[in-house]
N, C-alpha and C positions, 0 to 999 in steps of 0.2 A: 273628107267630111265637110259639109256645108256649115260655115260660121256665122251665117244670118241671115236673119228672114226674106231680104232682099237678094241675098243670093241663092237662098233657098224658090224663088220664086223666078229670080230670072234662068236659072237651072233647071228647067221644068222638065226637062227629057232625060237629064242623072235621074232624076229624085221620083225617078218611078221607080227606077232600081234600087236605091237607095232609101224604099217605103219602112216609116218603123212601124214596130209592131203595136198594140193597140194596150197594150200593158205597159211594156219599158226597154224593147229591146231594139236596136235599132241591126237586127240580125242581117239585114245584106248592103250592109254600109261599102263591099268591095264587089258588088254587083256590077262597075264600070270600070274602067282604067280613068276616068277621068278625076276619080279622088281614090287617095291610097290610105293607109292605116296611119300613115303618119298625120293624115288630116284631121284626123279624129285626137292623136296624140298631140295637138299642137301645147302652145303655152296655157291654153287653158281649153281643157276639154269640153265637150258637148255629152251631158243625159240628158236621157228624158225618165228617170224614175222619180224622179223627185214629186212633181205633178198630171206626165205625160205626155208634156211638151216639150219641144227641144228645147234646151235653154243651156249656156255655159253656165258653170259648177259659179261665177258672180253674178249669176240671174237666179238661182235655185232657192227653195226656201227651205233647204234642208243640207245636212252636213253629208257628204256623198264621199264610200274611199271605191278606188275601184283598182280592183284584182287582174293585172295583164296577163296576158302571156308570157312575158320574161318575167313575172311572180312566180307563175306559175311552174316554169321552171326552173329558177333557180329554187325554191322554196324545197324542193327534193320532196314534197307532199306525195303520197300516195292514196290518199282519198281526199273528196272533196271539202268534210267536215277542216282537216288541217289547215286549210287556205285560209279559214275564218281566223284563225289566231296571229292572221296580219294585220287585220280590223281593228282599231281603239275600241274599248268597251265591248267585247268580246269576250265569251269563255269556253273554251273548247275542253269536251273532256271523254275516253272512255268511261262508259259504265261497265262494258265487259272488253274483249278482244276484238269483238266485231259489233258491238253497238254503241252508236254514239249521241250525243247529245250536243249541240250549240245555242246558247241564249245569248241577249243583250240585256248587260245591267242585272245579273245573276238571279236571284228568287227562284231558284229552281228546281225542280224533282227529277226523276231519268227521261221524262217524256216534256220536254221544253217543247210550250205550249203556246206563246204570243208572240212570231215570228211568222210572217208569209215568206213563203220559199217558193218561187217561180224557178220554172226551164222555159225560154225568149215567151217568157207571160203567162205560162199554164201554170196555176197554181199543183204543188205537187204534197200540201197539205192534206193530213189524211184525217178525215173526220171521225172515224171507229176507233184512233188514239189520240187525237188531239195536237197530234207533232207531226214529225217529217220523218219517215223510214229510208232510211240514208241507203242498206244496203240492198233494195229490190228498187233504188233509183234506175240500175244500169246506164249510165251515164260517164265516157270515157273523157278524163283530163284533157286529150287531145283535141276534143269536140271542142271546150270550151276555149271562145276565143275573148272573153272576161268576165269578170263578177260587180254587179253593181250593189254596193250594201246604202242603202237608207238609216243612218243613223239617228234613231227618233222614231216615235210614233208616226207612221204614215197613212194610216187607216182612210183620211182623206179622200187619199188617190188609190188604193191597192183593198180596203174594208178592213174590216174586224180582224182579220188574221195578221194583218199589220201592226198589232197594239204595239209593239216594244219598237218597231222596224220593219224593214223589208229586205230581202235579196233577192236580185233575179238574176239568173247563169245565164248570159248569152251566149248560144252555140255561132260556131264557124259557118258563115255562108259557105254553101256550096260550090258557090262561083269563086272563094277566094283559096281554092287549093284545085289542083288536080294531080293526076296520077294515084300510087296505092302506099301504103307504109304497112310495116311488120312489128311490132316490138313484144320485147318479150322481159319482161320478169319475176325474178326469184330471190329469197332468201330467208330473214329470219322470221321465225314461226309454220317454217315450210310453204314461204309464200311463191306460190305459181300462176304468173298471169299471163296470158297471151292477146294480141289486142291484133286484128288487121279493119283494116280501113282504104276505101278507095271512094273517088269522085270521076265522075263521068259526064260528059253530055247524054243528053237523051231527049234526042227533040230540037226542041226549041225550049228546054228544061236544063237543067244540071241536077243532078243526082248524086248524095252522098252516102255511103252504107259503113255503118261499124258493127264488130260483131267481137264480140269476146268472153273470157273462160278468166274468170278469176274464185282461186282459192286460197285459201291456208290454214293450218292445223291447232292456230290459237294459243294460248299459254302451255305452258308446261303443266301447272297447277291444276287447271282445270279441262285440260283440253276444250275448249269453247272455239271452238272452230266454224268455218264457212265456206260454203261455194255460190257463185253466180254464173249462169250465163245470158249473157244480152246483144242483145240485136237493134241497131237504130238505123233508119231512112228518114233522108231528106231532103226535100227539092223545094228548088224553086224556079217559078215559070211568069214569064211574065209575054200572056199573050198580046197588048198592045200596049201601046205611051203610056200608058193612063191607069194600067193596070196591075199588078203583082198579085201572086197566090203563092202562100210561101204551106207546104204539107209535111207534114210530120208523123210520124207510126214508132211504136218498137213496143219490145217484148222482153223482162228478163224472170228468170226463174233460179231457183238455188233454196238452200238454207243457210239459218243464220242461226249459232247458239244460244239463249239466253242463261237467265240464271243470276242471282243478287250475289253478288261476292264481300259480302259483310259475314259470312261463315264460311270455313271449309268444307263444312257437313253441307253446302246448299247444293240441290238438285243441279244439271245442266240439262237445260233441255233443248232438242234441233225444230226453232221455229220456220217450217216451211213457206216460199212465198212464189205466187205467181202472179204478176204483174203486166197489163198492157196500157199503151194511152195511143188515141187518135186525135191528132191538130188541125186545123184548116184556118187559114188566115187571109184573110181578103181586104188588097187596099185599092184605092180609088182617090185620084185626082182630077175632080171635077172643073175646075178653074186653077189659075192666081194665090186664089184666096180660102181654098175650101179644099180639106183632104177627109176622106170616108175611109172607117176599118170597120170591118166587122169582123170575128173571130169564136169558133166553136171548138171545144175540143171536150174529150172523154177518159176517165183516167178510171180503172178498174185493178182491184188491189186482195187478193186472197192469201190469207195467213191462216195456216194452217199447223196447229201443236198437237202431240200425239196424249191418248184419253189416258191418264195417270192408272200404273198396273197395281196388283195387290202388293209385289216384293216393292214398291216404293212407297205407298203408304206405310208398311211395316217397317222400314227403313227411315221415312224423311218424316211422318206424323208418329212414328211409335206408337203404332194402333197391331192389334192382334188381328193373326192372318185371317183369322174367320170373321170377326167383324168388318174387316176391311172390303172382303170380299162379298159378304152384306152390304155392306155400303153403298160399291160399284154400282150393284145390281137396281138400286135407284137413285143414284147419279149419275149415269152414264155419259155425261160430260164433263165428267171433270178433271182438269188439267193442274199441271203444278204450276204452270204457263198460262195466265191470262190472253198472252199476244195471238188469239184464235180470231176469226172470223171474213167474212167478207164486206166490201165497201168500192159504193160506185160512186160519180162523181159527172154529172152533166152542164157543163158551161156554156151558157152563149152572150154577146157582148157588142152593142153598136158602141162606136166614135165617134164624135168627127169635132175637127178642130177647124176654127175660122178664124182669119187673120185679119182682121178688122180694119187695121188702122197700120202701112207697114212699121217697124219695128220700134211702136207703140201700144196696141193694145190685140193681144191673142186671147181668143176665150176657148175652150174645151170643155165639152159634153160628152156624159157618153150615160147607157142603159144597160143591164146587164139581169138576168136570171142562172139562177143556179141551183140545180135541183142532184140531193145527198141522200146517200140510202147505205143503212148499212143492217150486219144481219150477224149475229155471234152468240151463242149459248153458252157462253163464257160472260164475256162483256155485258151483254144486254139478255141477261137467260127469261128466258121463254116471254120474251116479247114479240118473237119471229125477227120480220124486215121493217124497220122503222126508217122513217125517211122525213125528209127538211127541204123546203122550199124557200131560196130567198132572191127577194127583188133588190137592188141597188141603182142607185140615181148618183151622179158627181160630175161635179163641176169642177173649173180652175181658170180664172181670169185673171191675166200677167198684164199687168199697166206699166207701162216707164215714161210717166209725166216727163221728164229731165234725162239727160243723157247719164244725170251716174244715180238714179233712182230707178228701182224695180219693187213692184208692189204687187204679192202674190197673194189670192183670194182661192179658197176652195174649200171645197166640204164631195161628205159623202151621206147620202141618207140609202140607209138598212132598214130593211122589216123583211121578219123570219116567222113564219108558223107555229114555230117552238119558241118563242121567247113570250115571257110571260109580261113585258113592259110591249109599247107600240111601238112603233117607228125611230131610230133612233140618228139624228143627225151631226157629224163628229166635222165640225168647222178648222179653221186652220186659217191667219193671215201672219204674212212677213212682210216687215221690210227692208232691201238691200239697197244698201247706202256704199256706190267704187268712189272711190276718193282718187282713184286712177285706175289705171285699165287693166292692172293687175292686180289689183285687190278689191277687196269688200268688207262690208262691216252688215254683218247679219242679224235683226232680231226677228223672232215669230214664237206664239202663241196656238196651242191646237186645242181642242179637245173632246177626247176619242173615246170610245164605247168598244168593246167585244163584246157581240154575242154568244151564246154558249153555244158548247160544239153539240153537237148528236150524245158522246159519251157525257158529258158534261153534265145534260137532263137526263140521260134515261141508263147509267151505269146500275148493273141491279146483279146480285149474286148470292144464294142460299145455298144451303145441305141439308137434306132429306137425311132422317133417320133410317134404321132398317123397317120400321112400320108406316112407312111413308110421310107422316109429319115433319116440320121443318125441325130441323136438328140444330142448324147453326144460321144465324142471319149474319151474311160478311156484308155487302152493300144497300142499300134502299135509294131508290133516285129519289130528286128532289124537284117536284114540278114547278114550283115557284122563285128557282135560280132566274136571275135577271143579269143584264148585260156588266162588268164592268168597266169601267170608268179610268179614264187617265186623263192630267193637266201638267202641259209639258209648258215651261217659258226657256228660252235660249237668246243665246249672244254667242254669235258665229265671227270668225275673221280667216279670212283665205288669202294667199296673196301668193300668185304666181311670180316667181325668179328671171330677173331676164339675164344677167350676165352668167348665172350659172342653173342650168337645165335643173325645174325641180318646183316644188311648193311649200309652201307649210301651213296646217288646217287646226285651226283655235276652237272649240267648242264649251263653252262654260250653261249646265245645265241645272232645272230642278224639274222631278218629275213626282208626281203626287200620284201614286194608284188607290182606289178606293173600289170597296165591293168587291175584289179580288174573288174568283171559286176557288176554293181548296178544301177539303176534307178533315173529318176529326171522329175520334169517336164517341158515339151516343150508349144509351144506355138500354137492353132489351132485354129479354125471359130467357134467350136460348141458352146454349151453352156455354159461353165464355161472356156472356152478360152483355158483351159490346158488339155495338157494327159500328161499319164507317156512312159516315154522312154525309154530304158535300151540298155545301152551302155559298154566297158572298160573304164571308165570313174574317177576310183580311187586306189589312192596309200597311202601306208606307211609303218613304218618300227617301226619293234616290236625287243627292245632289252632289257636283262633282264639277271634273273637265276632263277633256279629250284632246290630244295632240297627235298629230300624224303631222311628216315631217320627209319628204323625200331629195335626195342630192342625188346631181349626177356631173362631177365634178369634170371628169373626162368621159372620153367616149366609152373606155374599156371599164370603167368602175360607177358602179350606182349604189347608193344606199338607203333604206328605210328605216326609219324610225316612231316604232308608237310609243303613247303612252294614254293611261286611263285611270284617274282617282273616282272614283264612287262610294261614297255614306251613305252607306242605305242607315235612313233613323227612324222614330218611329214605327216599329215594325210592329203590330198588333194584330193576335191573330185570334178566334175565337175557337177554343178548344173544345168548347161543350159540355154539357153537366156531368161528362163520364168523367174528366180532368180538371182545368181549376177554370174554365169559363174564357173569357177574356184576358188573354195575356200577352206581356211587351219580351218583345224576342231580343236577348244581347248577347248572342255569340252575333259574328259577321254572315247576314245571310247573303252578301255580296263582297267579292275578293276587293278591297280597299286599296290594291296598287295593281295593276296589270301595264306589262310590259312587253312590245317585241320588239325586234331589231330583225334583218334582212338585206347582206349586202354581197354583193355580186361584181366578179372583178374577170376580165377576163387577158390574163397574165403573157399568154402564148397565141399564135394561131391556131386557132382551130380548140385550143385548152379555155375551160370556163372554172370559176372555184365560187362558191357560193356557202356563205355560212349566215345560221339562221340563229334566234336567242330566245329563247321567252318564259316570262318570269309570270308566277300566278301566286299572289298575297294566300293567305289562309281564308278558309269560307267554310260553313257550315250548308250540306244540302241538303234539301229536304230529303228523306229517305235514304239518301247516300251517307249521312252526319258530315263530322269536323275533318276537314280535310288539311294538312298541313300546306304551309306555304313548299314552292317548288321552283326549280330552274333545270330549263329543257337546252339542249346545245344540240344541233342539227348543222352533218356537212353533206355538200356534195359536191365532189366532181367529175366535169365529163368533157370527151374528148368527141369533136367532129371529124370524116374524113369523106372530101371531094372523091365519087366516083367517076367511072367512065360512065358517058350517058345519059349526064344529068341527075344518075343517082349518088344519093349520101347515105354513109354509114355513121351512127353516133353509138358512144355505148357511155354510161354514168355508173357511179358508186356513188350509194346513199347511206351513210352513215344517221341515223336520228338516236337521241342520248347517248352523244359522245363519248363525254364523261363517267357515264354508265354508274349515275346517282338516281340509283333504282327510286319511285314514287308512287304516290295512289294519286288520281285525279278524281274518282266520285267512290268506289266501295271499294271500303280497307284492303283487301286481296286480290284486290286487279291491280297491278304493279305494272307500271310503263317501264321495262330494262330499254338494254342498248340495242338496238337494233338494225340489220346492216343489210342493203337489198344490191344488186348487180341488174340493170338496165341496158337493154341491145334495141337496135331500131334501124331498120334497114326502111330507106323511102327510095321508093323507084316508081 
C-alpha cells in the first residue's frame, strides 16, 4: 500500500492497479506484487472512508475501526451483522432468528435506520424500509477482505444515510487470490451452508465467481426459519496505465421468516426476497497530480409476503370466519407482514481529487444523482410506484500547514424532491494535532442533516369495511416531515505501538439529535379511535467515550479489546394528543456500557483457538421494550492441513454461547441459546 502522496505519485504505474474506489474502498490494493497486504497493514494504516481520500488513520477526521480478515476469522461469525459487535458503540441484535438489526449509539426500533452500509461503495441501503436487509445481501464472509466502520456522523462524505456512521465491506480483489475453495457448513438450528468459489484469469481481466445455498430451520419455538441462494461476479481489467474498470453483478433469492416475538400467539410469516445489483467503476489517471472516478451501479430489491387467509384472521385478529372472509374480499392485500413490495435504486457519481500542493494541500470534489422508486400495497397502499430524485455536491480539503498539523474541511450539499425544506448542507472541520509520528490528538465538529426516506413521507395503510368504507385508519403520511438534524463535537487520540504490534483508539463524544422522525399515535373516527403518525417529533443527546485497544504481543497471539459508555439524556419524545403530548423517556434508550473482547492464539502448527466476549448493558427498544443486560461467550477452533499440490484442507468448530446463559437481545421470545456449528474447506 502507498504511504504518501509522494509516493503515491512517483508510483504512478502500481497505482493504476491499485485505483480506490470513488466512495471508500480501495478494492484492488493487491492488483501488483509490488505492495502486499502487509502494506496496507503497516504501523499505522491507510483509509479513505473518512473523507475519500487516502489519508493514514493520523490524518483522518474521524474515529475509523477496521474489520480484517484474521477478525474475521477468528470471530467464529457466521453472518455479517456479528462482525459489528467488534466495533466500540455498537449494538448488534436478533429481532428474530434470521433478522437482524445494527445501530450506533442505540435509539432504535427493528429497522435501524441512520446507518450507510456500502459493498466497495454501492450503497446497499433500501429505501422501501429504511434499513439494510442483511439476508437477501448474498454476500459470502470469504469475499470480504475488510470492514471499514466510520464512527460518527459522516454524512459529509457518504450523505444523509450516514447520520449516526458509516460502513463499507471491501470485497477481495480478484487479482489477490486464485485457484477455487469449497466449504461447507452445518449445525445448530439445522444450519446448511455450502459456498464454492473460484478466480480466474480472463483476458487481460481476472474474474472472481461465488455462489452458494444457505439455510436453517430457526428456533425451536417458533420455527422462523430461512433459505438463500446467491451468485457474485467480479472483475477487474485494467486496459492501459492509466486505466482500471473494476464490474460487479449478482443475484440472490430465498426466504426469510418474520414475525414480532413479544407473544407466542404472534403469526410467523415466510418473507420472500429476490434481489440483483449491477456496478461499474471507472478510474483514470490523468497526470501527477489528478485522479478521475466515475462509478454507476443499480440495486433492485423484491419482497414479497403471502395475502393474510381467513383461518389466520380467525386465529391471530379473533374475528368470525364469515366476516373475515368479507373483509378479504375488499382488502385483498392484506398481510400480517408489512415486509411486501418492490424497490429500485439508480446511482451515478463523478470524482476526482487533485493534489495540489505535494503532501500539503489535497482537495476532493465529486457530483453524484440518485434516483429511488419504490412500489408496495402494504407500505405505501394505493399510491402505485412513487419515486425520489436526489442530487448531491461534496467536497473535502486536507491542509497540513506543519509536518504534525492536518486540517480537514468538508461538507456535503443534498436536495431531494421529497423533502419539504431546500437544500440542505451538512459541513464538518477537524483538527489533527501528531505530537509524534505515532500518535495524534483529534478534534472536529459536523453538522449533519438526513433526509427522509421514500417510507418516511409517504408510509400510508387502511382497512376497508365489508361495505367498502374505511374501517380502520393504521397509517397516514406526513408530507411536511423535514430532514433531521445532528451536532457531533469529539476529542480523538490514536497512537500506534512501536515496540509491541498494536494501537489504542480514544474517542470522547457529544452528539445532539434534534427533529428525529418517529411515530406516535393520533386520534381518528375509525375503529380503534387511533392511527399512527410519523412526524420530527424527537430528541436527545448521546454523550459518552469509546475505546478500542489492539495487542499483538507475539506473533502466535493477538488481542482486541472494546469498550463503549453512552448517556443518552434528554430523550424527549412527542407522543401526541392520543397519549400525554411531549414526554422525557427514563428507561435507557441506549445500552450505557458495551463491551467486546477478541483474542486469538495460535498454540500448535497448523492449530488456531480463538475466544470471543461481549457484554451489552440493559436498554429499552423501541418496539422490541426493556431488554436485560447480557454476556455472550464465543469459541472457536480450527485446524489447517498442507496438501499435495498446493492444496489446503482446514476444518473449524464454532461454538457461540458457551456458557449457554440463554437471553433475549430485541423481543422477549427470541432467545440467543448455545449454539454450535462444524466448518470444512477444501482450497485447491
Amino acid at each position: 500500500m502507498i504511504t504518501t502522496k509522494s509516493r503515491l505519485k512517483s508510483g504512478r504505474a502500481a497505482l493504476m492497479l491499485l485505483t480506490l474506489t470513488p466512495f471508500c474502498a480501495i478494492a484492488d490494493e493487491q492488483d501488483t506484487v509490488m505492495f502486499s497486504e502487509s502494506d496496507f497493514y503497516a504501523v499505522i494504516p491507510e483509509v479513505v472512508s473518512a473523507t475519500r481520500i487516502t489519508q493514514k488513520l493520523t490524518e483522518a477526521p474521524a474515529s475509523i475501526s477496521l474489520i480484517d480478515r484474521d477478525m474475521i476469522r477468528a470471530s467464529g461469525a457466521i453472518t455479517i451483522p456479528d462482525l459489528l459487535r467488534l466495533v466500540p458503540g455498537f449494538q448488534v441484535f436478533h429481532v428474530n432468528a434470521n433478522k437482524f438489526g445494527a445501530t450506533y449509539h442505540g435509539v432504535s426500533d427493528d429497522f435501524p435506520r441512520r446507518l450507510e452500509v456500502m459493498v466497495d461503495g454501492r450503497s446497499i441501503y433500501l429505501p422501501l424500509l429504511s434499513t439494510v436487509d442483511w439476508n437477501s445481501l448474498g454476500l459470502s464472509l470469504d469475499d470480504i477482505e475488510r470492514i471499514e466502520v466510520v464512527r460518527g456522523s459522516n454524512v459529509p462524505a457518504y450523505g444523509s444515510n450516514a447520520f449516526l456512521g458509516a460502513i463499507n465491506i471491501v470485497t477481495r480483489s480478484p487479482y489477490s487470490e486464485s485457484g477455487a475453495s469449497l466449504k461447507v457448513l452445518g449445525g445448530s438450528q439445522d444450519t446448511r451452508r455450502v459456498e464454492g468459489r473460484f478466480s480466474v484469469p480472463a483476458g487481460n481481466a481476472q474474474l472472481r465467481v461465488t455462489a452458494g445455498h444457505d439455510q436453517n430451520d430457526g428456533s425451536n419455538r417458533f420455527q422462523d426459519g430461512a433459505r438463500s441462494e446467491y451468485l457474485n461476479l467480479s472483475s477487474t481489467l485494467a486496459p492501459t496505465l492509466a486505466d482500471t474498470l473494476l464490474m460487479q453483478a449478482g443475484f440472490s433469492k430465498g426466504y426469510a421468516d418474520r414475525g414480532d416475538m413479544d407473544d407466542t400467539d404472534k403469526p410467523v410469516v415466510a418473507r420472500d426476497h429476490q434481489s440483483n445489483y449491477q456496478y461499474l467503476r471507472w478510474s483514470h489517471i490523468s497526470d501527477s497530480s489528478r485522479e478521475t472516478q466515475l462509478a454507476a451501479y443499480h440495486n433492485y430489491l423484491n419482497l414479497s409476503t403471502p395475502v393474510a387467509t381467513v383461518a389466520e384472521l380467525v386465529q391471530y385478529e379473533g374475528l368470525p370466519a364469515d366476516f373475515a372472509e368479507a373483509l378479504l374480499l375488499q382488502n385483498p392485500q392484506f398481510r400480517l407482514d408489512n415486509e411486501d413490495g418492490k424497490t429500485e435504486l439508480y446511482d451515478i457519481e463523478l470524482q476526482q481529487t487533485q493534489y495540489w500542493i505535494p503532501n500539503r494541500a489535497t482537495f476532493l470534489w465529486g457530483l453524484g444523482y440518485r434516483y429511488e422508486s419504490a412500489q408496495s400495497d402494504v407500505l405505501l397502499q394505493e399510491q402505485g410506484r412513487i419515486n425520489e430524485d436526489r442530487w448531491r455536491l461534496f467536497g473535502n480539503l486536507e491542509l497540513q500547514p506543519a509536518d504534525a498539523l492536518t486540517f480537514n474541511l468538508g461538507a456535503m450539499a443534498e436536495r431531494s424532491t421529497t423533502s419539504a425544506d431546500s437544500t440542505k448542507i451538512s459541513p464538518r472541520v477537524a483538527l489533527n494535532y501528531r505530537p509524534d509520528e505515532q500518535s495524534v490528538i483529534r478534534t472536529a465538529y459536523s453538522r449533519a442533516y438526513r433526509m427522509p426516506s421514500l417510507l418516511d413521507k409517504n408510509n400510508q395503510s387502511f382497512i376497508y369495511d365489508t361495505s367498502g368504507d374505511v374501517w380502520d385508519v393504521v397509517v397516514i403520511p406526513n408530507s411536511d416531515i423535514g430532514p433531521e438534524r445532528i451536532l457531533t463535537s469529539e476529542v480523538g487520540y490514536y497512537r500506534a505501538f512501536q515496540d509491541i504490534a498494536g494501537h489504542v483508539d480514544v474517542r470522547i463524544f457529544v452528539e445532539d439529535v434534534e427533529r428525529a422522525i418517529n411515530s406516535y399515535r393520533d386520534f381518528t373516527d375509525d375503529l380503534d379511535n387511533r392511527l399512527r403518525y410519523s412526524a420530527n417529533s424527537t430528541s436527545w443527546r448521546n454523550h459518552g467515550a469509546e475505546l478500542q485497544l489492539r495487542l499483538q504481543p507475539i506473533e502466535q497471539f493477538w488481542l482486541l479489546l472494546n469498550y463503549s459508555y453512552i448517556n443518552t439524556t434528554d430523550f424527549l419524545q412527542d407522543e401526541g394528543p392520543a397519549k400525554k403530548g411531549l414526554v422525557r423517556a427514563h428507561a435507557p434508550q441506549t445500552p450505557l456500557h458495551t463491551a467486546s473482547m477478541l483474542m486469538n492464539y495460535n498454540f500448535a502448527p497448523g492449530w488456531d483457538l480463538s475466544l470471543a466476549q461481549y457484554y451489552v448493558d440493559e436498554v429499552k427498544w423501541d418496539e422490541g421494550g426493556y431488554r436485560s443486560r447480557y454476556n455472550r461467550t464465543d469459541l472457536r477452533l480450527a485446524r489447517e492441513w498442507d496438501l499435495p499440490a498446493s492444496q489446503r484442507l482446514s476444518g473449524a468448530l464454532i461454538v457461540q454461547n458457551l456458557l449457554g446463559n440463554e437471553f433475549s437481545e430485541f423481543y422477549q421470545y427470541s432467545e440467543f441459546d448455545q449454539r454450535t456449528y462444524l466448518q470444512v474447506q477444501l482450497e485447491f
